[in-house]
N, C-alpha and C positions, 0 to 999 in steps of 0.2 A: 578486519573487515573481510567477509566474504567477496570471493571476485564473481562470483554471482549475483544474480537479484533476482528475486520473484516477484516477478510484475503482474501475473495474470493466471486466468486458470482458464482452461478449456471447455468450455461447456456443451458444445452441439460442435454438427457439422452446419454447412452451407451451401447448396445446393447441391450436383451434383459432381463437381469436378475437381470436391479433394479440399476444398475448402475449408477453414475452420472457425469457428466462431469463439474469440473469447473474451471472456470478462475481465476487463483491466482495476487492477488494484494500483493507479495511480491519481492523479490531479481529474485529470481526463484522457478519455481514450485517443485523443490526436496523439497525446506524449509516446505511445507503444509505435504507432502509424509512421514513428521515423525510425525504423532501426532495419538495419538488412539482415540480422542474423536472431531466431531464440534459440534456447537451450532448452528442450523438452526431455524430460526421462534419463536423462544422460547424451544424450544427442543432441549434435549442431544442427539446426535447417537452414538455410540459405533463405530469408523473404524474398519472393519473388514480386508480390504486390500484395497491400494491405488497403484499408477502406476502414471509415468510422462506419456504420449504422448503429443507427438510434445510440445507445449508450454503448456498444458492442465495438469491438474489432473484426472486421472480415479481413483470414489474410492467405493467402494461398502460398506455400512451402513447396520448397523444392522437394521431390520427390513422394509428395503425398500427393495420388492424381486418381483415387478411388473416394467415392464418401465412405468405401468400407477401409482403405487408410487411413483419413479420419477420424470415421468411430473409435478407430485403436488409440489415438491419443485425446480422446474425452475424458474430463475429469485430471488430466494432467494440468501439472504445473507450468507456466510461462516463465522461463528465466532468460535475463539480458544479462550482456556483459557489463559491469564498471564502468570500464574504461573505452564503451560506447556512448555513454551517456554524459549529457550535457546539464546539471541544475542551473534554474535560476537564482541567483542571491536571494539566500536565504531561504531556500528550496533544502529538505533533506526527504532521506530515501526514508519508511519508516523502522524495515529493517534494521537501519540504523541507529536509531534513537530509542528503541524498546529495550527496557529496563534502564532508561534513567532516571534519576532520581527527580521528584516532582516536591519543588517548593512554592507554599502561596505566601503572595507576598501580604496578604491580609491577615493571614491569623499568625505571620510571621515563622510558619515550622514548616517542615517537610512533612507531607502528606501522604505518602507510597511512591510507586515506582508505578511509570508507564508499564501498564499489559500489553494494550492493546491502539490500535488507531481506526476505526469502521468511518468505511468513505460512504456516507449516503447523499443521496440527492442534494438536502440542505445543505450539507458541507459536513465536514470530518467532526468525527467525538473522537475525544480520548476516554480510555477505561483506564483508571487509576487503581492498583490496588496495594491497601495495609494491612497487613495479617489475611484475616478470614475475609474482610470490608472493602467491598468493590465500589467507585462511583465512577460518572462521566464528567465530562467537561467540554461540550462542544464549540471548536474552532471558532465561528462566528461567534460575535457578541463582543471581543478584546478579550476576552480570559485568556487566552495564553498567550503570555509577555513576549518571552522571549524563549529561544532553543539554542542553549550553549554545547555544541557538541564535546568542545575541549574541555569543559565541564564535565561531562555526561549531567546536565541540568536542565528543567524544563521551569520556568518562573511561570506562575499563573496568579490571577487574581480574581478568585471566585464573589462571589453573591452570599452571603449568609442562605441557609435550606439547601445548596447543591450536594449532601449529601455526605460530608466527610465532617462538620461540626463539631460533632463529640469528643471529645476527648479521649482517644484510646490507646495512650501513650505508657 
């Protein structure tokens, strides 16, 4: 496991004094709003103070006190430490779980490997893919059982029509 995590991406500044605005790829943006340190570009920043807006992080970095400092880290990556971070039971990073093995417990066989996890508003889809054959499977509803990490196993129980049916074994 990496001792990094990429939590977020940078997308704007925020007003004038160096501020940065970014998009958190996790549960919700409170989760980012506790940490004193990211990891941008190869560099530590020290948080100084962060804030949720709307879906956003606002967080001000030590040493970024221009919006043209700033600008210079748009589009970067947000990385946290590990060994900063606190889950809740039964909480994983998703990092962590991409490429495990995805079995449904309805048509009894493994179905592809996690791609992918896209956090939207309604709550988190997984993209599942077999060979060339992509499908989702979104968190809400009870479709995904369980996530065994000591497995590398994700149990789900789909719907007949979600997408993976066919036989292409």
């Amino acid at each position: 496991m990496d001792r990094l995590i990429e939590t977020g991406r940078i997308v704007n500044t925020h007003a004038v004094a160096g501020e940065v605005k970014i998009e958190p790829w996790a549960d919700t943006p409170e989760f980012l709003k506790g940490f004193n340190r990211f990891f941008i570009g190869g560099t530590e920043y020290t948080v100084i103070r962060s804030r949720v807006h709307k879906s956003h992080v606002i967080a001000k970095l030590e040493g970024i006190d221009t919006v043209e400092d700033a600008m210079a880290l748009k589009d970067k990556v947000v990385k946290i430490a590990r060994e900063d971070a606190t889950l809740p039971e039964g909480s994983h990073f998703i990092s962590d779980i991409l490429g495990f093995d995805v079995y449904d417990r309805r048509l009894e066989k493994n179905v592809g490997k996690l791609k992918s996890v896209d956090l939207l508003p309604a709550g988190a889809v997984y993209t599942i893919k077999k060979g060339q054959s992509e499908f989702m499977i979104p968190e809400n509803g009870g479709f995904i059982e369980d996530i065994d990490e000591k497995k590398k196993l994700i149990t789900v129980c789909t719907i007949e029509g979600m997408g993976h049916d066919r036989d292409e074994d």
